[in-house]
C-alpha positions, 0 to 999 in steps of 0.5 A: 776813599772809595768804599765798596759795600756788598748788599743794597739792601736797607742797611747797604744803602743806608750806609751808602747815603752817609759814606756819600755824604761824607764825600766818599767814593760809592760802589754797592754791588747787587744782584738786582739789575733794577737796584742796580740801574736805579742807583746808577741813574738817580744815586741812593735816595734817602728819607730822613726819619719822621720826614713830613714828606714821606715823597721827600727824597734826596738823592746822593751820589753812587754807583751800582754793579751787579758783579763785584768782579768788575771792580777793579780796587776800594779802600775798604769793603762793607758786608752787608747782604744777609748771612745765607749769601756772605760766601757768595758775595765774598768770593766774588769780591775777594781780589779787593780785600787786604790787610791795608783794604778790610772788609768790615761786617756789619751783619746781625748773625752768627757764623759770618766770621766763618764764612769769611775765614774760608775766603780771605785772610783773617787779618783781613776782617774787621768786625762790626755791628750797628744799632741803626736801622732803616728800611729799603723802599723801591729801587735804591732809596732807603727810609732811616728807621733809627739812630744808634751807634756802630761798633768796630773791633779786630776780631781778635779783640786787640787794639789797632790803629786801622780800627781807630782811623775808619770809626774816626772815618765813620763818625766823620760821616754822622755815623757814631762809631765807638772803636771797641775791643771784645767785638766778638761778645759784643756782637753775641749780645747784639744777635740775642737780643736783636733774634728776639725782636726780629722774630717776634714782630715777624711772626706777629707782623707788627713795628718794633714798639708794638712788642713793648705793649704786651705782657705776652710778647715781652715776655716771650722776648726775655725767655728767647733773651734769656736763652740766648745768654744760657748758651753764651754762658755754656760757650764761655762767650763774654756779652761785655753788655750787663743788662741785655733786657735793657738792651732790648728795651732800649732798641724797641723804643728807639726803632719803635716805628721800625718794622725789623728786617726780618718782618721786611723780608716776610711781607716781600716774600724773601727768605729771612735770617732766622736760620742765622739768628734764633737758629744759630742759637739753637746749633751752639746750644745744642753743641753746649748742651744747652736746651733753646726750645723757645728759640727753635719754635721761632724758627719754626714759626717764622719759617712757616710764615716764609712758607705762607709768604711764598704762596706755598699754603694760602686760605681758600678763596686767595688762590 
């Protein structure tokens, strides 16, 4: 199968290892020529989790492109850049996609369905989300940040043999994916609960784990937690999981040496999700009428520490 994946980010690349390892065919599309080169020249490169040898990379077959239009066909397409470029990428990708070839998104965020409904045929997405983690290093090599499953469902919330033969495919891959129905509130879970840790260790610049030791930064997280659900609730959103503290819990712990994606993109200096995460939850509770004050001061706050990334303030004497 050749799989085209947009974004060689850390969970493009990621999935790319696995997918090549399964003995699939590769394309990622980036548009960072020295990604690009790099894959081109080397392949993806992989550091297993908890590696003795944090020099330890394996590299696996792959191929890299800048523009998407240079593809002349795949089997299937993954999404997986971060939510403020999903119309971009999938504009130019558009001529691959189809009922027969999907595009499958594996993004944490809301409005992604959206944005694709604006490009492609509905019939043409399918929906997704994974509890895996990783982390980009250099220039094509990713470092695994923890296992978890992947989800996979018609975002009509139907049963369909698509579905079924690629979370057979991905599994084939080492990939544990459970093929579901009601991918849509599943994903709502994901998003409140993953918002919360993102944010938070981003502002406090710590690893996943380091946000269990503190009474004050769990505590946080479930009152962002707990308005996450008071806005599903108001929207009439089923969030299939029951207990999404123990949702939160759980990840914490198992990507505990994992710096979140959202403290990757602050310490490199790179725009973050959070208008996708804590400030979607903000514009869905404002249009259920639902307050979200926590979750807008993480958005401010991690909005100002992308300000300070960026060089825009800097303390005297860093200039």
């Amino acid at each position: 199968m050749h799989i085209v994946i947009l974004g060689a980010g850390a969970i493009g690349r990621l999935f790319g290892v696995y997918f090549s390892r399964g003995g699939h065919q590769v394309t990622l599309v980036d548009p960072d020529r020295s990604v690009v080169d790099s894959i081109n020249e080397q392949g993806l490169g992989f550091i297993e989790q908890g590696a003795a040898d944090s020099d330890a990379v394996v590299y696996h077959p792959a191929s890299a492109v800048q523009d998407a239009g240079v593809i002349n066909e795949s089997d299937l397409t993954l999404l997986a850049v971060k939510s403020f470029d999903t119309l971009t990428a999938v504009q130019a990708a558009s001529h691959l996609i189809n009922n027969t070839a999907p595009i499958v998104t594996l993004q944490t965020g809301l409005g992604n369905f959206e944005q694709l409904d604006q490009v492609v045929d509905k019939q043409s997405i399918i929906g997704g989300f994974t509890f895996m983690a990783a982390a980009a290093l250099g220039e094509g090599v990713v470092l695994a940040g923890g296992v978890g499953k992947t989800y996979l469902g018609e975002i009509s919330g139907s049963k369909s043999a698509r579905v079924d033969a690629l979370a057979e495919m991905f599994t084939a891959c080492d990939l544990t994916c459970t093929p579901v129905q009601r991918i849509i509130g599943r994903l709502w879970s994901k998003v409140i609960v993953y918002s919360a840790i993102n944010a938070v260790s981003a502002v406090l610049e710590v690893k996943n784990g380091n946000l269990l030791e503190s009474m004050e930064s769990v505590t946080l997280m479930k009152r962002l937690v707990d308005e996450g659900q008071q806005v599903a609730l108001a929207h009439t959103v089923d969030l299939v999981f029951p207990d999404l503290y123990q949702l939160l819990f759980d990840a914490c712990r198992r990507t505990d040496q994992n710096i979140s994606s959202m403290l990757q993109d602050v310490l490199n200096g790179h725009r973050t999700e959070i208008d996708a995460q804590c400030g979607a939850l903000v514009q869905f509770g404002t249009q259920g009428a639902t307050a979200t004050p926590t979750q807008q001061a993480m958005v401010e706050l991690v909005k100002l520490r992308e300000k300070k990334a960026a060089g825009i303030w800097a303390v005297e004497g860093e200039r």
